[in-house]
C-alpha positions in Angstrom: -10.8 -7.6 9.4 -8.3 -9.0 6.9 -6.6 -12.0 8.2 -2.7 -11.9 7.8 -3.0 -15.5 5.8 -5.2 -13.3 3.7 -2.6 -10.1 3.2 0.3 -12.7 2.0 -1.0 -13.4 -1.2 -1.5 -9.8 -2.2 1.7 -9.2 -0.9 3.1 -11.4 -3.4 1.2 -10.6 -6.4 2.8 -6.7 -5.8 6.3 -8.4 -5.5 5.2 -10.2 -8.4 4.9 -7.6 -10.6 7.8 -5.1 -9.3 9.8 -8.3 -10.3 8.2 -8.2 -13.8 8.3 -4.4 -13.7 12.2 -4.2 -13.1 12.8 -7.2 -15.9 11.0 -5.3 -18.5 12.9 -2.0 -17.5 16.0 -4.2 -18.1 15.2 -5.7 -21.4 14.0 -2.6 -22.7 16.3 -0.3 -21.3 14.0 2.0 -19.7 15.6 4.0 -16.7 12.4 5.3 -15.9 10.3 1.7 -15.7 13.5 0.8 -13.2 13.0 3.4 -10.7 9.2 3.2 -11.4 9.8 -0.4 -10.0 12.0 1.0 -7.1 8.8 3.2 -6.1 7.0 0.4 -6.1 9.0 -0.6 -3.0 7.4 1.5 -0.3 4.2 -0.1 -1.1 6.0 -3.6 -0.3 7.7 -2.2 2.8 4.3 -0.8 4.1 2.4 -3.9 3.2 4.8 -6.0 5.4 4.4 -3.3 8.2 1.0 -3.8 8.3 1.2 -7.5 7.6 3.8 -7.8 10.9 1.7 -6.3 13.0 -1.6 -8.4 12.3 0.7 -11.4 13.1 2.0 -10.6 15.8 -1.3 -9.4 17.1 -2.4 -12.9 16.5 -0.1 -14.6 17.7 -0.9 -11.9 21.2 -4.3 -13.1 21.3 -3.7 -16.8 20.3 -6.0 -16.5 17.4 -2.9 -18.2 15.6 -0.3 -20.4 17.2 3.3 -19.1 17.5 4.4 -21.8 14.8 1.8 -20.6 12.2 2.8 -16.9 13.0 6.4 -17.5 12.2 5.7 -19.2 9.1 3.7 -16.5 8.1 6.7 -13.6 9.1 9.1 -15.6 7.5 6.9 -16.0 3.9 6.4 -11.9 4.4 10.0 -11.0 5.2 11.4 -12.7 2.2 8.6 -10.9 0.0 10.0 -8.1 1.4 13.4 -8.6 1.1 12.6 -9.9 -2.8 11.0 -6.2 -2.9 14.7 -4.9 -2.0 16.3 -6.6 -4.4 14.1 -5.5 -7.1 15.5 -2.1 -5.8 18.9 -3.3 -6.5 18.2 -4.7 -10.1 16.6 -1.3 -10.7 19.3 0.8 -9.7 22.0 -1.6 -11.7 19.2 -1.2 -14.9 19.7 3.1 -14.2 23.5 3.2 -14.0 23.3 0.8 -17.0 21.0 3.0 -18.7 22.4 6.7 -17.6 25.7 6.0 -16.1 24.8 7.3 -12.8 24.2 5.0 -9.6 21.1 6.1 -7.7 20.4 5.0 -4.7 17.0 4.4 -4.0 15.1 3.4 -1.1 18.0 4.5 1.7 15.5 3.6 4.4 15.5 -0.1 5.5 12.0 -1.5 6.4 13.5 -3.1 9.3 14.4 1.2 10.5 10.6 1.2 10.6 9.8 -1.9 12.7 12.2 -0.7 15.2 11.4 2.5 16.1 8.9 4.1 17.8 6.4 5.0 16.3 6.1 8.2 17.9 9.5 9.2 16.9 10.2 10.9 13.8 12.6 8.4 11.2 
């Protein structure tokens, strides 16, 4: 089993390079590298799904203290959220591109912690 401490630092080397991705659609002008880099979102989103979860699985069977838990949501939220903001620089580098603004990514992770899983989106 992978560790959540583990799943961080690959989480960050994806948001690492959507955040590369995105600034090289922007200095080349490439509308298709910006929502390439949008895509790359729902890998992000499902990443901090999974790494959630293991946490607060953790945390459930006291493998990890509540403290070290939180520290470890809060490192993977704001990967997350740096994820959606790559998002946003994408769609500003498509408008700028094509003069359309596409909105990409409508769903919010936070839609998907919250509902059942048994429940459709």
């Amino acid at each position: 089993m992978t560790l959540p401490s583990q799943k961080i630092p690959r989480m960050a080397t994806w948001v690492s390079d959507m955040i590369h991705a995105v600034l090289s659609a922007f200095a080349e002008r490439d509308a298709e590298a910006a929502r390439h880099a949008c895509q790359m979102d729902d890998e992000a989103d499902h990443m901090y799904r999974e790494i959630f979860e293991a946490i607060l699985q953790s945390m459930i069977a006291r493998e990890v203290s509540v403290r070290k838990g939180m520290n470890m949501l809060f490192a993977a939220h704001n990967l997350e959220r740096i994820g959606d903001r790559v998002t946003n620089i994408g769609e500003r580098v498509v408008f700028m591109v094509t003069g359309v603004m596409e909105e990409m990514n409508c769903r919010g992770v936070g839609d998907a912690l919250t509902t059942d899983p048994g429940t459709p989106p």
